[in-house]
SETILO-660967 format. One record per residue (C-alpha): residue number from 1; residue in one letter; x, y, z. Coordinates in steps of 0.001 Angstrom, whole numbers, plus 500000, padded with zeros to 6 digits. Example, Ala and Ser with C-alpha at 12.3 -4.5 7.8 and 13.67 -1.06 7.14 Angstrom:
BEGIN
<node><n>1</n><res>a</res><px>512300</px><py>495500</py><pz>507800</pz></node>
<node><n>2</n><res>s</res><px>513670</px><py>498940</py><pz>507140</pz></node>
***
This chain:
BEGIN
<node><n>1</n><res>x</res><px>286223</px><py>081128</py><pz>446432</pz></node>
<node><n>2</n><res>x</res><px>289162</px><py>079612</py><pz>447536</pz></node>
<node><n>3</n><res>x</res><px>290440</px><py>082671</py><pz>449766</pz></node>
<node><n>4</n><res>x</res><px>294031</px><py>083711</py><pz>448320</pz></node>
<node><n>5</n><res>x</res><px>292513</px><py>087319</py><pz>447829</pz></node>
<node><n>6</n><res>x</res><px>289604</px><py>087907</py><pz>448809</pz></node>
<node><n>7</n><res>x</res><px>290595</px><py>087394</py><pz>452631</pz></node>
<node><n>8</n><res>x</res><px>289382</px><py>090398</py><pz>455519</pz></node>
<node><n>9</n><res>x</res><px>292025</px><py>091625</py><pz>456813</pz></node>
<node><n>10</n><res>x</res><px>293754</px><py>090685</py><pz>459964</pz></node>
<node><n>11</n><res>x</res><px>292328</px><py>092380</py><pz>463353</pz></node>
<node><n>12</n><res>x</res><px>294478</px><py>095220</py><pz>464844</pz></node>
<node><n>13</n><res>x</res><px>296862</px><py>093522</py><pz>467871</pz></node>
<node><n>14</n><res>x</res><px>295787</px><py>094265</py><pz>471008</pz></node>
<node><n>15</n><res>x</res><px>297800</px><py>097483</py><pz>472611</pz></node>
<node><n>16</n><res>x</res><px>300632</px><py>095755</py><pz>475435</pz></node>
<node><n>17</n><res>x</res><px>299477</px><py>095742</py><pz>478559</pz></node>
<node><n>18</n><res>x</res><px>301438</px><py>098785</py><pz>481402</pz></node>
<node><n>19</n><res>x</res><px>303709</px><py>097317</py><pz>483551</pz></node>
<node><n>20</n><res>x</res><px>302489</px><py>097084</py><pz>486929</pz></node>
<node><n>21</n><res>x</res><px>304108</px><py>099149</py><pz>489815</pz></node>
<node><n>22</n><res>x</res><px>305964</px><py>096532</py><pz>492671</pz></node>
<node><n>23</n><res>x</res><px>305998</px><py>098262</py><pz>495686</pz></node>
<node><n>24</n><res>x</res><px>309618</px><py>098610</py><pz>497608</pz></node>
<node><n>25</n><res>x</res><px>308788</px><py>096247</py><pz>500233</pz></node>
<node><n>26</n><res>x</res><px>308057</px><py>093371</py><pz>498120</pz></node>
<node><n>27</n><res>x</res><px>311697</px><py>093569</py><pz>496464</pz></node>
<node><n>28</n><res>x</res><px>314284</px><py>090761</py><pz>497677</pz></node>
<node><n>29</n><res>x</res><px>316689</px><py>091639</py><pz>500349</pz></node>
<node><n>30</n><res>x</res><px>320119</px><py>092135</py><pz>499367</pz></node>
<node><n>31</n><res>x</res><px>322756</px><py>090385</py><pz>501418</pz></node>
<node><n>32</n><res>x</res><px>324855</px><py>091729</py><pz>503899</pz></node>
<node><n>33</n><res>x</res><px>328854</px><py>091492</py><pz>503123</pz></node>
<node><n>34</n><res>x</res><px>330987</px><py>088124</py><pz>505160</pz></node>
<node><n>35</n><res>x</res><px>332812</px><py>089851</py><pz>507735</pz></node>
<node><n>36</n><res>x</res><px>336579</px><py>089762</py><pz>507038</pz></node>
<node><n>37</n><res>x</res><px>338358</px><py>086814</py><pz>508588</pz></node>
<node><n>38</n><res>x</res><px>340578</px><py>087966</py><pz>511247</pz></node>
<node><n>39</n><res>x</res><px>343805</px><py>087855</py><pz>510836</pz></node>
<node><n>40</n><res>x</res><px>345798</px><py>084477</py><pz>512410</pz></node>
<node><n>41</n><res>x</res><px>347107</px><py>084807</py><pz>515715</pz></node>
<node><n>42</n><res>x</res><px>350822</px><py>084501</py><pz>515677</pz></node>
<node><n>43</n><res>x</res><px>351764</px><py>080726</py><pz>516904</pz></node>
<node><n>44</n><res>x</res><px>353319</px><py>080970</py><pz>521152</pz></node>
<node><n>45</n><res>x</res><px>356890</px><py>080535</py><pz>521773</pz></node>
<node><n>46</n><res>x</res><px>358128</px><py>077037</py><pz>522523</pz></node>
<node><n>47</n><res>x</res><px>359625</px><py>078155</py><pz>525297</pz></node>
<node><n>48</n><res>x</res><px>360086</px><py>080870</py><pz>527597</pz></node>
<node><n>49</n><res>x</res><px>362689</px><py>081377</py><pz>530598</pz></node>
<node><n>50</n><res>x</res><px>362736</px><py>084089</py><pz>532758</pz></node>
<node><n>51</n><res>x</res><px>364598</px><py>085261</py><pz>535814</pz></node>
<node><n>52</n><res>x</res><px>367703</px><py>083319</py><pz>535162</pz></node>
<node><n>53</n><res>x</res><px>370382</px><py>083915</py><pz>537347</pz></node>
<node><n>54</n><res>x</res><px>373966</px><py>083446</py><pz>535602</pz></node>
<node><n>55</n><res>x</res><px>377172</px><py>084862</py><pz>537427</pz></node>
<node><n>56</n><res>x</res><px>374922</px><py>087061</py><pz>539800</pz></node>
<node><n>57</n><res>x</res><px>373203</px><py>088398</py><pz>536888</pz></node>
<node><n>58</n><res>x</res><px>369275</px><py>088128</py><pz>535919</pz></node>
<node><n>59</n><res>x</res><px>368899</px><py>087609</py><pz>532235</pz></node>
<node><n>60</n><res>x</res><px>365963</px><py>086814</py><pz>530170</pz></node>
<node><n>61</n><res>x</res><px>365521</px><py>084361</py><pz>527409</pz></node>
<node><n>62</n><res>x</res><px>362814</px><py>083950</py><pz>524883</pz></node>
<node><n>63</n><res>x</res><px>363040</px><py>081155</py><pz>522220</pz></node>
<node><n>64</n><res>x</res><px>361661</px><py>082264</py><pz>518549</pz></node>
<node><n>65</n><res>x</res><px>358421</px><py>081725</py><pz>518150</pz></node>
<node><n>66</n><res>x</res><px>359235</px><py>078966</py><pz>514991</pz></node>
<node><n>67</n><res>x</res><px>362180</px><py>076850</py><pz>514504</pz></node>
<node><n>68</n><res>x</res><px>364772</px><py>077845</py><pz>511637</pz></node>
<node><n>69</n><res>x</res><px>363392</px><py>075251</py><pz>509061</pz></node>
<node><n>70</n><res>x</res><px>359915</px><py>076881</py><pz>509252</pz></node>
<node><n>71</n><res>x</res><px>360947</px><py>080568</py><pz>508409</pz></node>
<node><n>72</n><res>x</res><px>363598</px><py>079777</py><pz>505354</pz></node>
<node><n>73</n><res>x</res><px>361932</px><py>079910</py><pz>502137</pz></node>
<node><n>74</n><res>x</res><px>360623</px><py>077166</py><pz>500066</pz></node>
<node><n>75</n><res>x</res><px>363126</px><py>077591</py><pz>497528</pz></node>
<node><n>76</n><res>x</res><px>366139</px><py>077123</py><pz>499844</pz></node>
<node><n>77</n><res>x</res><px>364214</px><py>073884</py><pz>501175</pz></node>
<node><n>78</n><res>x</res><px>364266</px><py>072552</py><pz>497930</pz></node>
<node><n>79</n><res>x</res><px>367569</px><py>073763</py><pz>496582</pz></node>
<node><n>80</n><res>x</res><px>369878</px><py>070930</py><pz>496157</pz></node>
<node><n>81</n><res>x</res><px>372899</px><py>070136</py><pz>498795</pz></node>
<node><n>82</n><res>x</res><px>376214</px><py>071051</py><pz>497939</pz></node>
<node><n>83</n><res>x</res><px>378629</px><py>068744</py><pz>496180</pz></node>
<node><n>84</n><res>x</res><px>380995</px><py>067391</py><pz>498384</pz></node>
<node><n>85</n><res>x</res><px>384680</px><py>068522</py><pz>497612</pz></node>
<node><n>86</n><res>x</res><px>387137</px><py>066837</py><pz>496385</pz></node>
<node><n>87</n><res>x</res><px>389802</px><py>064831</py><pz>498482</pz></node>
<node><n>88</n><res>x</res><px>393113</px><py>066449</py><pz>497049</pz></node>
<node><n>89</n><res>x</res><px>394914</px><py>066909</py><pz>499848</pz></node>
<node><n>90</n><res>x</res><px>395150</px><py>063165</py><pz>500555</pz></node>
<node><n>91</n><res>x</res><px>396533</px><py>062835</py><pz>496336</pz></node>
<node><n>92</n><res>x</res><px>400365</px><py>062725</py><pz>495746</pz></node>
<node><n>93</n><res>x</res><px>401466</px><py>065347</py><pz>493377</pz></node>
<node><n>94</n><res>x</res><px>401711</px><py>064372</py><pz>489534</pz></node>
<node><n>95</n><res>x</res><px>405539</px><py>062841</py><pz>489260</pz></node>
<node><n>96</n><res>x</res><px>405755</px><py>061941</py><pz>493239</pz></node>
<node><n>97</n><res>x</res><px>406591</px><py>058052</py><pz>493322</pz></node>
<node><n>98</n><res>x</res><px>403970</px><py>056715</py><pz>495825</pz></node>
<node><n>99</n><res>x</res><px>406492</px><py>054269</py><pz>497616</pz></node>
<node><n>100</n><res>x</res><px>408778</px><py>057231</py><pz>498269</pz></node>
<node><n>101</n><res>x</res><px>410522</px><py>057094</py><pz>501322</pz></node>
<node><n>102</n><res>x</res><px>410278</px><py>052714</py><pz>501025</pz></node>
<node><n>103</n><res>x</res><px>413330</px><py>051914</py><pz>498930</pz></node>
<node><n>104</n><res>x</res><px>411408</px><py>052057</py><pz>495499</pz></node>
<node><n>105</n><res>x</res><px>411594</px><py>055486</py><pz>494846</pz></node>
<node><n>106</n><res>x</res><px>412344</px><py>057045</py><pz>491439</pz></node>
<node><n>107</n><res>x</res><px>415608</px><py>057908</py><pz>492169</pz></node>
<node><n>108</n><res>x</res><px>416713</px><py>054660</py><pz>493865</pz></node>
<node><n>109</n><res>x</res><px>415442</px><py>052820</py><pz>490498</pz></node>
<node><n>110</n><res>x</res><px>417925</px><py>055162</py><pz>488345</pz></node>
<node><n>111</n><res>x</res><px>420599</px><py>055079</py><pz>490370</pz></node>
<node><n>112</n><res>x</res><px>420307</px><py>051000</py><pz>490457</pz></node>
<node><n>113</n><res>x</res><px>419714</px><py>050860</py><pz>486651</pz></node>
<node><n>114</n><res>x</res><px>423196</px><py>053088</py><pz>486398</pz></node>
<node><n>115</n><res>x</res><px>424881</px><py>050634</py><pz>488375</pz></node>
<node><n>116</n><res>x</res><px>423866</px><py>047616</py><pz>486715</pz></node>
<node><n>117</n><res>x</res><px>424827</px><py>049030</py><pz>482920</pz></node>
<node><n>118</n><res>x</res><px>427824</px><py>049865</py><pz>484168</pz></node>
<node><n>119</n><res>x</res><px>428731</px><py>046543</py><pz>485526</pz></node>
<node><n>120</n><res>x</res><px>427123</px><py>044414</py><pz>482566</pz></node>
<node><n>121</n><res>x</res><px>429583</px><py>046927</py><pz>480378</pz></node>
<node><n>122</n><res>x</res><px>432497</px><py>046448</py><pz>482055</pz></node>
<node><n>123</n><res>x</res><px>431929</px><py>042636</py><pz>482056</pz></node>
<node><n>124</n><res>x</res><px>431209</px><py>042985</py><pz>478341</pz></node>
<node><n>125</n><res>x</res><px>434405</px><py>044653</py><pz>478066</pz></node>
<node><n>126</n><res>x</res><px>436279</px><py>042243</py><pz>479730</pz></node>
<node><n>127</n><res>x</res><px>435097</px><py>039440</py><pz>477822</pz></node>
<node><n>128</n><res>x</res><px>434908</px><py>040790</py><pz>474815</pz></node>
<node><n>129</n><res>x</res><px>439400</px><py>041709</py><pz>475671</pz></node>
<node><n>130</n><res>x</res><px>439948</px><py>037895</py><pz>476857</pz></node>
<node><n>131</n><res>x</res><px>438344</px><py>036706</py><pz>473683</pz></node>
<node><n>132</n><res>x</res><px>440358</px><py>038979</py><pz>471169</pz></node>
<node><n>133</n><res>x</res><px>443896</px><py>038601</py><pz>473120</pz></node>
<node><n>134</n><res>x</res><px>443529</px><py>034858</py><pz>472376</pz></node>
<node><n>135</n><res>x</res><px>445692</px><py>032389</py><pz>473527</pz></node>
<node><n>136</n><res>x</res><px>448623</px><py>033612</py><pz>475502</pz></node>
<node><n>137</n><res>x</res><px>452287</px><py>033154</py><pz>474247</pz></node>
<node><n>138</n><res>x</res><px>455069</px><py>032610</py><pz>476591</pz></node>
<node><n>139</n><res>x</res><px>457388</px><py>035495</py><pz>476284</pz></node>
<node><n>140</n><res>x</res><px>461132</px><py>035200</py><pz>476182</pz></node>
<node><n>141</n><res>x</res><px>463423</px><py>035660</py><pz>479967</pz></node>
<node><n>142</n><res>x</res><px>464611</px><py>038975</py><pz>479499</pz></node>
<node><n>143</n><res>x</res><px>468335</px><py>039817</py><pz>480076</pz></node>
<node><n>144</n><res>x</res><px>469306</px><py>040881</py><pz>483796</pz></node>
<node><n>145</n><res>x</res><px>469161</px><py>044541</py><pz>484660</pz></node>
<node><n>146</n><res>x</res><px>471972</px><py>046217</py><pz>485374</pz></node>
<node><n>147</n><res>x</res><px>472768</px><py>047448</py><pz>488966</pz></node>
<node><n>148</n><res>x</res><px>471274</px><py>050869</py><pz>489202</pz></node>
<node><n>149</n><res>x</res><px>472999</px><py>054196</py><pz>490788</pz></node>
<node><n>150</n><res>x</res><px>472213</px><py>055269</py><pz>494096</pz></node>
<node><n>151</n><res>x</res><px>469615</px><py>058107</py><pz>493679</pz></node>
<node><n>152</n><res>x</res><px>470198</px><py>061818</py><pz>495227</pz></node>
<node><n>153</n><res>x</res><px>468197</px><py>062447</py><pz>498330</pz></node>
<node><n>154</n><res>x</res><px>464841</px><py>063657</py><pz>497820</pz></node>
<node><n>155</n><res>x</res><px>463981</px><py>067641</py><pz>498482</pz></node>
<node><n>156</n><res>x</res><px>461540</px><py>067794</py><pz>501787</pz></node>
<node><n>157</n><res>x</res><px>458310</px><py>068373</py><pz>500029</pz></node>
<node><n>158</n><res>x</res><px>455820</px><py>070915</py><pz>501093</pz></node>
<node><n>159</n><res>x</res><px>453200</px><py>071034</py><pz>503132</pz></node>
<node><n>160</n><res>x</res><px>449793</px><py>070008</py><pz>501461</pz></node>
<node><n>161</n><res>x</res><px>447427</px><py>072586</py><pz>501343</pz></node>
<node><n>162</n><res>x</res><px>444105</px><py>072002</py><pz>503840</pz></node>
<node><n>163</n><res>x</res><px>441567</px><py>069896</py><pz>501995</pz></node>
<node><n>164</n><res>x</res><px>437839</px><py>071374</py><pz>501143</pz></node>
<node><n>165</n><res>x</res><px>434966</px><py>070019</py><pz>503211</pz></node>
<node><n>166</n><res>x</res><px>433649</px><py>066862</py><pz>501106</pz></node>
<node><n>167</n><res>x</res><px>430353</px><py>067366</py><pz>500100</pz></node>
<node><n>168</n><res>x</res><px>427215</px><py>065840</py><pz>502208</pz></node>
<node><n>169</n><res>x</res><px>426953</px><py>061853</py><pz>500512</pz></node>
<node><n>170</n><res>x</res><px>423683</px><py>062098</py><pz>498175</pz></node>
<node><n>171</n><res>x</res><px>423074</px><py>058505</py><pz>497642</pz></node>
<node><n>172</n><res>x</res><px>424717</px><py>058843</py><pz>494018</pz></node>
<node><n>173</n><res>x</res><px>428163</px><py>056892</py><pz>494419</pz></node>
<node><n>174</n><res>x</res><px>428272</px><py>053371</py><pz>494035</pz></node>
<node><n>175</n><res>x</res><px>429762</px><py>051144</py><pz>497040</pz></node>
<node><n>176</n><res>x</res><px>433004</px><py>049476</py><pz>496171</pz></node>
<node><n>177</n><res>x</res><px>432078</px><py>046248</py><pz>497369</pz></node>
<node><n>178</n><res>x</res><px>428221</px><py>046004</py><pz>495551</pz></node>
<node><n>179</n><res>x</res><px>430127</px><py>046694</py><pz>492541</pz></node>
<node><n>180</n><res>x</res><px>432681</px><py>044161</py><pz>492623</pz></node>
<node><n>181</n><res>x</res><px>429342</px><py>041675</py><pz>493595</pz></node>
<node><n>182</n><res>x</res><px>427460</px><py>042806</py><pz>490134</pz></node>
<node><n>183</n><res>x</res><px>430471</px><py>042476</py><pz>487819</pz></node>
<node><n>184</n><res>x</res><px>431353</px><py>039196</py><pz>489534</pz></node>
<node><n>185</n><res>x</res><px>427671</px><py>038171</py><pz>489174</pz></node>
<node><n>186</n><res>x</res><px>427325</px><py>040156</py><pz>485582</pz></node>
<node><n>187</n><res>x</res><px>430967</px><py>038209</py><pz>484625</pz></node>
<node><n>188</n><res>x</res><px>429335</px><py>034631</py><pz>485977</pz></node>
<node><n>189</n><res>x</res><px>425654</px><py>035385</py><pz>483774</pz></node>
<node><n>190</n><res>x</res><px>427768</px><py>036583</py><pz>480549</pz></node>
<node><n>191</n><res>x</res><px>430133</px><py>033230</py><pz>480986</pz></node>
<node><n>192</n><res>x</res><px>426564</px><py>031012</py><pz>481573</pz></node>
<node><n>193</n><res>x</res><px>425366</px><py>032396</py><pz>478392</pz></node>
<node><n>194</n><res>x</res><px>428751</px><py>031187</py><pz>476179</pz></node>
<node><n>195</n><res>x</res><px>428971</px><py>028095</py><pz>477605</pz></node>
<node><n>196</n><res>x</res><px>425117</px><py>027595</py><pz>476756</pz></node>
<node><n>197</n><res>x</res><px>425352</px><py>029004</py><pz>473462</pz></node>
<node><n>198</n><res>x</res><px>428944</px><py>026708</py><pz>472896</pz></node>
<node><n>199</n><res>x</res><px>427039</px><py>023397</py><pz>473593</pz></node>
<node><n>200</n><res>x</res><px>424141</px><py>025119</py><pz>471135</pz></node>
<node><n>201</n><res>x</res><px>426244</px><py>025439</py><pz>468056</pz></node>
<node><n>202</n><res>x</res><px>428246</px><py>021567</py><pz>469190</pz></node>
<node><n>203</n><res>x</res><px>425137</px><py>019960</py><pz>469350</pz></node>
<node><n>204</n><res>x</res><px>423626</px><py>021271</py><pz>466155</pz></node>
<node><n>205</n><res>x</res><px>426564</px><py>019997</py><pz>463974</pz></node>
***
């Protein structure tokens, strides 16, 4: 036989045993809740003055109980300064010269540029009139004049009229005397500049 089918069957499993009853005092005991933490005490006052007598007066002070840096929120401790403003009060204006008021101003450079066109034209004038007159040719003596006729007393003229105030001096006109100096000087540098440019063209033939 080699007992494929021809095998008892298996014994019936043994029913599961009842659970057992614990009794109520055997049971773990279950544990009683933390007590809740009490809350902080609030921190004393730095300081504390009382009684103070000011002007005949008793007054009582009481300094906070934290300083100012301790009660602002984080995010205002963290926050970034503020940028410092700009200077622009210590800035001239655009188009101010910044040596106003020291003889170099804008207005003192135009009026000296005026002066000094004007005086290298006139000098350019004037030489450019001695060169094209040329040589001068003696002119003939003229005849003698005849005697002239006494002339009528003059009419007694009238009285002028009152002159208008002359306007306040603005720095524009040119003083007689510097502008005789440039045209001389002007008239000396254009005479320099023939002579230079005479002994030029001689020496290159």
């Amino acid at each position: 036989m080699d007992g494929s089918t021809d095998a008892p069957p298996p014994p019936p499993a043994a029913p599961a045993a009842a659970p057992v009853p614990v009794a109520a005092s055997a049971a773990p005991a279950r544990r009683a809740p933390a007590p809740a933490a009490a809350p902080a005490p609030a921190p004393a006052p730095f300081a504390q003055w009382s009684g103070v007598t000011i002007n005949g007066g008793n007054f009582s002070f009481t300094t906070p109980s934290a300083p100012a840096f301790a009660r602002r929120p984080a995010a205002a401790a963290s926050r970034a300064p503020p940028r410092r403003p700009k200077n622009k009060a210590g800035k001239a204006p655009k188009g101010v010269d910044k040596n106003w008021g020291q003889g170099k101003s804008a207005y003192a450079e135009a009026r000296r540029k005026r002066r000094e066109e004007a005086a290298a034209a006139a000098a350019a004038a004037a030489v450019a009139g001695a060169d094209a007159a040329g040589p001068s040719v003696p002119s003939a003596p003229s005849a003698p004049s005849a005697p002239s006729a006494p002339s009528a007393p003059s009419a007694p003229s009238a009285p002028s009229a009152p002159s208008a105030p002359s306007a306040p001096d603005d720095g524009m006109e040119v003083d007689d005397d510097e502008e005789a100096r440039l045209v001389a000087r002007l008239a000396a540098i254009q005479a320099a500049k023939k002579e230079k440019k005479e002994r030029e063209q001689s020496g290159q033939s």
